[in-house]
N, C-alpha and C positions, 0 to 999 in steps of 0.2 A: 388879607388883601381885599380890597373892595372892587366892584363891578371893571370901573375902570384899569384897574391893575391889570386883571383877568384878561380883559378885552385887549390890552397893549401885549401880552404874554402869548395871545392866542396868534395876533398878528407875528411877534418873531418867531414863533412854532412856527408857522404858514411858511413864511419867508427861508426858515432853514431847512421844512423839508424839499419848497422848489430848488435850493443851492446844492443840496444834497442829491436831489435827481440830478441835477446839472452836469455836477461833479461823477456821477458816476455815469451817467451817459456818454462821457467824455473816456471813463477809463476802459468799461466794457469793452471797445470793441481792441485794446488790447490783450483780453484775456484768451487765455488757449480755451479749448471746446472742451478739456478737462475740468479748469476752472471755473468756467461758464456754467459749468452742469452742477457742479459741488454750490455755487451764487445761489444759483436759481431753486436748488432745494432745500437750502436754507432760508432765502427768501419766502418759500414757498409756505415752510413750515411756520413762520413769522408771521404771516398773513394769516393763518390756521388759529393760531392760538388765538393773535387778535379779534378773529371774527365769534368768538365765542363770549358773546355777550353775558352769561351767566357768571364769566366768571369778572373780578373786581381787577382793575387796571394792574393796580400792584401786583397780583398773583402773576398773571400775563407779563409781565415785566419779569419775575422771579423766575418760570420757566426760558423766557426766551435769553436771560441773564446765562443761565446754568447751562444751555443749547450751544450759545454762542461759547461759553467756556470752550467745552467741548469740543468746538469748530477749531480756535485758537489753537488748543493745543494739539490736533492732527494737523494742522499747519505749521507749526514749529515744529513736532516731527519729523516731515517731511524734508 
């Protein structure tokens, strides 16, 4: 991909994480304070890995992959 690809790709990332807040701005304030709490420290923990510059995207992606497995299925659990 060359410069301009990049630059157009960068742009619909931009655009689907604002849709993505939108969307979930929207669903929030139906969640119970149970669910609220289980979000936001998974969110939390997402944010964490992220901010760990050392490590390479991909890794960060493989962790928060296997996190969220995890999430999923004590949700189906339930």
């Amino acid at each position: 991909m060359g410069k301009n690809s990049n630059g157009e790709i960068l742009g619909q990332i931009a655009i689907s994480h604002e849709i993505f807040v939108e969307l979930m701005d929207r669903r929030l304030p139906e969640l119970e304070a149970e669910d609220l709490e289980r979000y936001f420290v998974a969110l939390s923990n997402f944010l964490g890995m992220l901010e760990d510059d050392e490590k390479e995207l991909r890794q960060v992606a493989r962790e928060i992959a296997a996190e969220a497995m995890t999430l999923l299925l004590d949700e189906l659990a339930r």
